[in-house]
C-alpha positions in Angstrom: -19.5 16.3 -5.5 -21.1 13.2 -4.2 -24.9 12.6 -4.8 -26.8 14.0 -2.2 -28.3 10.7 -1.1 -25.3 9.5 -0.1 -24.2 12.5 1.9 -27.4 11.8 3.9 -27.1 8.0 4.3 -23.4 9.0 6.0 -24.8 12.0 7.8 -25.5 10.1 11.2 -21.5 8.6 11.2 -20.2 12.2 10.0 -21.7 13.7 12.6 -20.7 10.8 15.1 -16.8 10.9 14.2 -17.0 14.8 14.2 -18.1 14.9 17.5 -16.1 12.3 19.1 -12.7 13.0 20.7 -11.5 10.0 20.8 -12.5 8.3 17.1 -10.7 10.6 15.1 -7.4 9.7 16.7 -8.1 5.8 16.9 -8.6 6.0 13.3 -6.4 8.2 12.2 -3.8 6.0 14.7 -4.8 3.3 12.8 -4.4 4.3 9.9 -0.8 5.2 10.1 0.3 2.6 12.0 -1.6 0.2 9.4 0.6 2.1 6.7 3.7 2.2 8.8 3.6 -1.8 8.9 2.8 -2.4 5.5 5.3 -0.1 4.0 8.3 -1.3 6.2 8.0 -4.6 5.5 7.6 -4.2 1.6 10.6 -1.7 1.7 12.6 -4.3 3.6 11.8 -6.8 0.9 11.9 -4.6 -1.5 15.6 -3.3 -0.5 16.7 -7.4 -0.2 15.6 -7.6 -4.5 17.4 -4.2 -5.4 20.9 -5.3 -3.8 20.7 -8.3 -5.6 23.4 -7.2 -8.2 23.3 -10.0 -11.3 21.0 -9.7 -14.1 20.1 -13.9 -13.4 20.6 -15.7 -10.6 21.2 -19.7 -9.5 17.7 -20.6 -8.1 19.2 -23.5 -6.7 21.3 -21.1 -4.4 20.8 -20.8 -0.5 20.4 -17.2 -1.1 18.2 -17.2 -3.4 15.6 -19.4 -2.5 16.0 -17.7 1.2 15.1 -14.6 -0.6 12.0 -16.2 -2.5 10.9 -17.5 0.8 10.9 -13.5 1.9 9.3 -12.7 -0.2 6.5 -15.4 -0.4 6.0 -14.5 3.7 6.0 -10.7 3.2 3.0 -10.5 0.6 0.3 -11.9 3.4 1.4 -9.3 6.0 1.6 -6.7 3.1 -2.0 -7.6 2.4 -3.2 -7.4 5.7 -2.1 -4.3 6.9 -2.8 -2.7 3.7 -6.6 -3.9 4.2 -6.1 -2.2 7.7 -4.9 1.0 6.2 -7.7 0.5 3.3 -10.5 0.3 5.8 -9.6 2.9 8.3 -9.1 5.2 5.5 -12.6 4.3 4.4 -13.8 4.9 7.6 -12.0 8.9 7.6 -13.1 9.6 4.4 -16.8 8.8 4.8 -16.9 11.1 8.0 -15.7 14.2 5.8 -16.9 12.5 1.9 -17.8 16.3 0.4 -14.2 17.0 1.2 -12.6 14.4 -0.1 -14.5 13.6 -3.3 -13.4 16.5 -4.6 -10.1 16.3 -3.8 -7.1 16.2 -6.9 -4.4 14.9 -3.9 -6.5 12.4 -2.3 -7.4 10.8 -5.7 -4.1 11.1 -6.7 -3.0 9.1 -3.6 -5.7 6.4 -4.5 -4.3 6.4 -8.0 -1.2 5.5 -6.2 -2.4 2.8 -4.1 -3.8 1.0 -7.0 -1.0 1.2 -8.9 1.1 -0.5 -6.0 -1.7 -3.3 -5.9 -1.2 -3.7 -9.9 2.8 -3.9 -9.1 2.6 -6.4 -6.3 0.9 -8.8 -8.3 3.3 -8.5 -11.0 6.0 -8.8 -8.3 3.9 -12.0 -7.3 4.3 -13.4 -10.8 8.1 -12.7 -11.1 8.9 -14.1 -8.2 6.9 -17.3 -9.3 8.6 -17.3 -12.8 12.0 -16.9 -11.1 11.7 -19.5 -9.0 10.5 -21.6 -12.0 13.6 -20.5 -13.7 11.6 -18.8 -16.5 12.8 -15.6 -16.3 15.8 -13.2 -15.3 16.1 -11.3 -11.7 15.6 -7.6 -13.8 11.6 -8.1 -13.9 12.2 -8.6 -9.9 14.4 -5.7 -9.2 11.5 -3.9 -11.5 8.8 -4.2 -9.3 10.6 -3.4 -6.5 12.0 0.0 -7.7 8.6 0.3 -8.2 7.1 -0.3 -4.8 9.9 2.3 -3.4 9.0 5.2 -5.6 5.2 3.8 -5.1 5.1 3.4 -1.4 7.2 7.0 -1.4 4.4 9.0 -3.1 1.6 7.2 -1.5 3.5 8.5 2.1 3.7 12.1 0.6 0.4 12.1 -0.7 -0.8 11.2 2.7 1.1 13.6 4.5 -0.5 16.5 1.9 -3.8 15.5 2.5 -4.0 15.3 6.3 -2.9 19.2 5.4 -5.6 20.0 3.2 
């Protein structure tokens, strides 16, 4: 449970988003439409890296330095709508805190969410070593296997504790 001084100190904007008709849905619209952006461009990216078949590939190729290009231009939007999603979330959470301090799924899905922020700065680093020809595409189609089954449990996550 959180400390009872901080209940109090959020009090005033519990109350506020409780009684409101309309903030609930602009965040919670937000929110998901934050997520919805961030998700489907990673998963487009992240779909590009998996069909790449070869365990190394030419850097000097069209292909491949279209696909580094991608992925350089995907990680800023990424980012952005993930601080969207990050905030508004903040923002839902804070109006109901006693609920969701003490919830397993909602930490869970946190876990989650830090664990795709860990992955996309190693995906940042592979795809600065591959196009430094240091190292082979596998670390790549790593992070990006990861990021699926990441961005997949985040979404279920989500889904269970909007149920709760």
């Amino acid at each position: 449970m959180p400390p009872e001084a901080l209940l109090t100190a959020l009090q005033p904007w519990a109350d506020l988003y409780a009684q409101s008709g309309w903030l609930p849905l602009v965040f919670l619209t937000t929110h998901v439409l934050s997520l919805v952006a961030a998700a489907g461009v990673a998963l487009a990216v992240d779909r590009r890296v998996l069909r790449v078949t070869t365990a190394s590939v030419d850097v000097a190729a069209p292909s491949t330095a279209a696909l580094l290009d991608e992925l350089t231009d995907a990680h800023p939007l990424v980012m952005r709508a993930l601080a969207i999603t990050l905030l508004s979330g903040i923002a839902m959470a804070t109006a109901d805190l006693g609920t969701y301090a003490t919830s397993r799924v909602f930490w869970s899905k946190m876990g989650l969410v830090a664990l795709l922020l860990v992955n996309g700065q190693l995906m940042r680093r592979a795809e600065r070593q591959l196009a430094a020809e240091s190292m082979r595409m596998a670390a790549l189609r790593s992070s990006a296997l990861r990021s699926v089954l990441l961005w997949g449990g985040i979404i279920v996550l989500g889904v269970v504790v909007s149920n709760q």
